[in-house]
C-alpha positions as CSV (number, residue, x, y, z in Angstrom):
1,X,13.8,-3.8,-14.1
2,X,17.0,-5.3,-14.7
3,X,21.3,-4.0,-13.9
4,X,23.6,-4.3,-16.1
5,X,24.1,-7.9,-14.7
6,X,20.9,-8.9,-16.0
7,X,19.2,-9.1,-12.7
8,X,17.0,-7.1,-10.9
9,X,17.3,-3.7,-9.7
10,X,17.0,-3.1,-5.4
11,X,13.6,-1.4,-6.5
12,X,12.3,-4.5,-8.3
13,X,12.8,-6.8,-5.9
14,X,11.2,-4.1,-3.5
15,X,8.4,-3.7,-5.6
16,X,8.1,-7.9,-6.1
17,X,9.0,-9.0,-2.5
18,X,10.2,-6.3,0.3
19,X,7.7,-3.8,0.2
20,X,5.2,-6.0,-1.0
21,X,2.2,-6.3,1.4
22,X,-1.1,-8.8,1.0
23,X,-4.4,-5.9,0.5
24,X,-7.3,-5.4,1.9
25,X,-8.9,-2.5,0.8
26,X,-8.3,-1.1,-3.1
27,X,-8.9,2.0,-4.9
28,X,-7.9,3.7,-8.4
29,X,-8.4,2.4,-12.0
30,X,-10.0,-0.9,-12.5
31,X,-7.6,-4.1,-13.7
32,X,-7.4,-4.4,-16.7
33,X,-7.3,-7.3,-19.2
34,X,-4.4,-6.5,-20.8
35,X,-2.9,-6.6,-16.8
36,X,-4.1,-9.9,-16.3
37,X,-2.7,-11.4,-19.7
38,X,0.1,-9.8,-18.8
39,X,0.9,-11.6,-15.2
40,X,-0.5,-15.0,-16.9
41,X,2.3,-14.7,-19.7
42,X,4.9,-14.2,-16.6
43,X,3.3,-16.9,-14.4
44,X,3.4,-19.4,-16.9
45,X,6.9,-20.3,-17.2
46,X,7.0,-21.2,-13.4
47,X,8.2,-25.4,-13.0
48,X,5.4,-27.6,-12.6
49,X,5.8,-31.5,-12.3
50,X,6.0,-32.6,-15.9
51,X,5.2,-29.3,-16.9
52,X,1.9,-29.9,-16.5
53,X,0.5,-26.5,-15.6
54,X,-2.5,-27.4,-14.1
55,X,-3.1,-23.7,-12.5
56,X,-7.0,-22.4,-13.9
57,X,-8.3,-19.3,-12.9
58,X,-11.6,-17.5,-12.6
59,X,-12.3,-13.8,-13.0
60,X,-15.2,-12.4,-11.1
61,X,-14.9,-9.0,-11.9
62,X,-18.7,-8.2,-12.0
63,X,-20.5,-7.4,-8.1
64,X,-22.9,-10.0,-9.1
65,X,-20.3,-12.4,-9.7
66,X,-18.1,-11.5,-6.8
67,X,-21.5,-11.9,-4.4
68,X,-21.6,-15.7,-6.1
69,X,-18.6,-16.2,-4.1
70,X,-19.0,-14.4,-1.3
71,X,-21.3,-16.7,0.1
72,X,-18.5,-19.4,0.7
73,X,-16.4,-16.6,1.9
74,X,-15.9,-16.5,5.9
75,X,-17.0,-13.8,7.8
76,X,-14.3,-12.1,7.6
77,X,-13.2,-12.4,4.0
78,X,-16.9,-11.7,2.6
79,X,-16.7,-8.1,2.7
80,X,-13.2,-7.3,1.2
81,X,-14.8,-9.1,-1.5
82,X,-17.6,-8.1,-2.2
83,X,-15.7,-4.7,-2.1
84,X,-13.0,-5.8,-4.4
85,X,-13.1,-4.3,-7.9
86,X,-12.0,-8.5,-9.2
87,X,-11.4,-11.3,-7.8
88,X,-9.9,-14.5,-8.6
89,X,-10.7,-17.8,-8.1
90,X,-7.4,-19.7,-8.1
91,X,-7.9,-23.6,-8.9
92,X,-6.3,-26.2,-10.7
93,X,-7.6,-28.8,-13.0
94,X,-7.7,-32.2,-12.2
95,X,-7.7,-33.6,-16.1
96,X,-4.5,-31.8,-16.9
97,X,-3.4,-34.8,-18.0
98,X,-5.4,-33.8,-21.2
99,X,-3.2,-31.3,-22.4
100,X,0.2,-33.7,-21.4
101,X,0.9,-34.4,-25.7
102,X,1.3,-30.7,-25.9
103,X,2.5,-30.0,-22.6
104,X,5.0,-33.0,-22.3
105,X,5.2,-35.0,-25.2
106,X,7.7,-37.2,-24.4
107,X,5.2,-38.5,-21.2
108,X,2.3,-38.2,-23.6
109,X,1.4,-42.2,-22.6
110,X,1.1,-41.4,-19.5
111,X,-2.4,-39.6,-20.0
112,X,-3.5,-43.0,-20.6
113,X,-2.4,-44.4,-16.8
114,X,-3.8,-41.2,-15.2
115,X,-7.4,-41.4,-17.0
116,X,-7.5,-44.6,-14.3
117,X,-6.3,-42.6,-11.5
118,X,-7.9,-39.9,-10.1
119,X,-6.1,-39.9,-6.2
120,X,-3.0,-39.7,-8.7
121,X,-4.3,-36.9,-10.9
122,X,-5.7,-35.0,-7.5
123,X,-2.4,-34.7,-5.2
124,X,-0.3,-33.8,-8.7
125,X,-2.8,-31.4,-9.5
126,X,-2.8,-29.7,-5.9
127,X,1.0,-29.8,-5.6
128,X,1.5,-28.0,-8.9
129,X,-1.5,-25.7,-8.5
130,X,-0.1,-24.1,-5.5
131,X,3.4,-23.6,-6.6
132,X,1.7,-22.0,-9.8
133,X,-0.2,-19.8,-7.1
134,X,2.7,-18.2,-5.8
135,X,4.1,-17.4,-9.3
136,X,0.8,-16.1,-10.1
137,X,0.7,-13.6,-7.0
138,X,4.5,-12.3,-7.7
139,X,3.3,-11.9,-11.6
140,X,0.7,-10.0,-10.7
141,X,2.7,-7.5,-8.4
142,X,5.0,-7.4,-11.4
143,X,1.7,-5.8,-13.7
144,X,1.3,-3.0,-11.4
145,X,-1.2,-4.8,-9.3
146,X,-1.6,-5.6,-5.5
147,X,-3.3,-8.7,-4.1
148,X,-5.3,-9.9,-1.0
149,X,-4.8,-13.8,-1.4
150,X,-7.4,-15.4,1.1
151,X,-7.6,-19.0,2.1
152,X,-10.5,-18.6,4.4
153,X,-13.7,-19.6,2.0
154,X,-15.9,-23.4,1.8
155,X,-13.9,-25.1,-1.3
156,X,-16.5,-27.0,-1.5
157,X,-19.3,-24.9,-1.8
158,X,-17.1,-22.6,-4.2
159,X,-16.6,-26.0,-6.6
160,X,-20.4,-26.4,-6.8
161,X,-21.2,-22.7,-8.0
162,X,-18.5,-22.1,-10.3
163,X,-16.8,-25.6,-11.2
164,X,-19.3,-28.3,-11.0
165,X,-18.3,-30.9,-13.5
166,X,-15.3,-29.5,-14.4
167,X,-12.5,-31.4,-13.3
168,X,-11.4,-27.8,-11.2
169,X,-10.9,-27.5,-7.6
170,X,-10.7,-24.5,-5.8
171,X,-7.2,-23.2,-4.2
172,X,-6.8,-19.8,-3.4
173,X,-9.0,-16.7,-3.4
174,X,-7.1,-13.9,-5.3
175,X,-8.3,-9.6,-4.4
176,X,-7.2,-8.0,-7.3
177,X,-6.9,-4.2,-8.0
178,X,-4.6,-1.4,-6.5
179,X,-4.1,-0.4,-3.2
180,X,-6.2,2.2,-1.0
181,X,-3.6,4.6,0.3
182,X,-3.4,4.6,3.8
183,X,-6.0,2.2,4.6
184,X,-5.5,-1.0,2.3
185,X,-2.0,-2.4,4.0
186,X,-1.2,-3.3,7.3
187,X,2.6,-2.3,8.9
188,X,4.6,-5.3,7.9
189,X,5.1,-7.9,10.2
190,X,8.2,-9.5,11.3
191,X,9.5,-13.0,9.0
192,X,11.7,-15.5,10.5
193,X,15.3,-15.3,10.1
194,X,17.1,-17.6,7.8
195,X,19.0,-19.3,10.6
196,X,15.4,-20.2,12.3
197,X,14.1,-21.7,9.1
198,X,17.2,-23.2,7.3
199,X,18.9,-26.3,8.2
200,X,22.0,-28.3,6.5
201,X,23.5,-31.7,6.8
């Protein structure tokens, strides 16, 4: 996937951003976990604050499983999953500060001052989680896969099925699986232009 250069080809970055579309209906061979391992040993080396990694993730890949979570789903999210051959439940751990002697050894003290604060531990967490997200969601495109990420779902109610006393919080919902040709994309929309979303001083 790479030029001479060492960066990408025109058909990577097609296959990773252009041409990507978010999925709503899938078809074809079911994910495998050899995929997922794949996209998690990709996603990982995304920055984090600290490198503290605090991204955790749920595979529902049974219809029992993915019915769990359809309940919290809204209306119009409940049946792409339940139809979904996996789903992911993205979240991110609140007691990542845990794993900080491995993670970040030369902070590992400061595991001590965020054991006392949990509002500090929460808005780290969430920051970190969601830039983990989108690395996650590129890394999957990059095993082959296409996703349906969904925000529409009860948080709550999905932390009391799956995460109760965990320390977890949910973030993003995650379709997994390959597209249904011609029925599981829409025609892209339009994106703002650089000039409408960049500004310099």
């Amino acid at each position: 996937m790479t030029t001479v250069s060492g960066l990408p080809t025109p058909t990577a970055y097609e296959h990773l951003f252009t041409e990507a579309h978010t999925v709503s209906a899938f078809d074809g061979p079911p994910v495998t976990d050899a995929q997922l391992q794949q996209a998690y040993d990709l996603m990982k080396w995304g920055p984090t604050a600290m490198n503290i990694t605090p991204l955790r993730v749920l595979v529902l890949r049974s219809a029992q499983a993915r019915a769990r979570l359809a309940l919290h789903m809204s209306e119009g999210n409940r049946n792409k999953t339940v139809a979904a051959p996996l789903t992911l439940v993205a979240a991110t751990d609140t007691r990542f500060h845990a794993h900080l002697p491995v993670l970040a050894p030369h902070r590992a003290e400061l595991a001590v001052t965020l054991e006392g604060a949990p509002e500090r531990r929460e808005s780290m967490a969430h920051k970190s989680g969601l830039i983990q997200v989108g690395y996650l969601i590129v890394a999957l495109r990059a095993a082959g896969l296409h996703v349906g990420p969904m925000g529409g779902f009860d948080a709550a109610g999905v932390d009391t099925e799956f995460f109760s006393g965990s320390g977890w919080r949910s973030l993003l919902v995650l379709n997994v699986g390959n597209a249904a040709a011609p029925d599981g994309v829409r025609p892209r929309a339009a994106r703002l232009r650089f000039e409408d979303t960049y500004t310099e001083l």
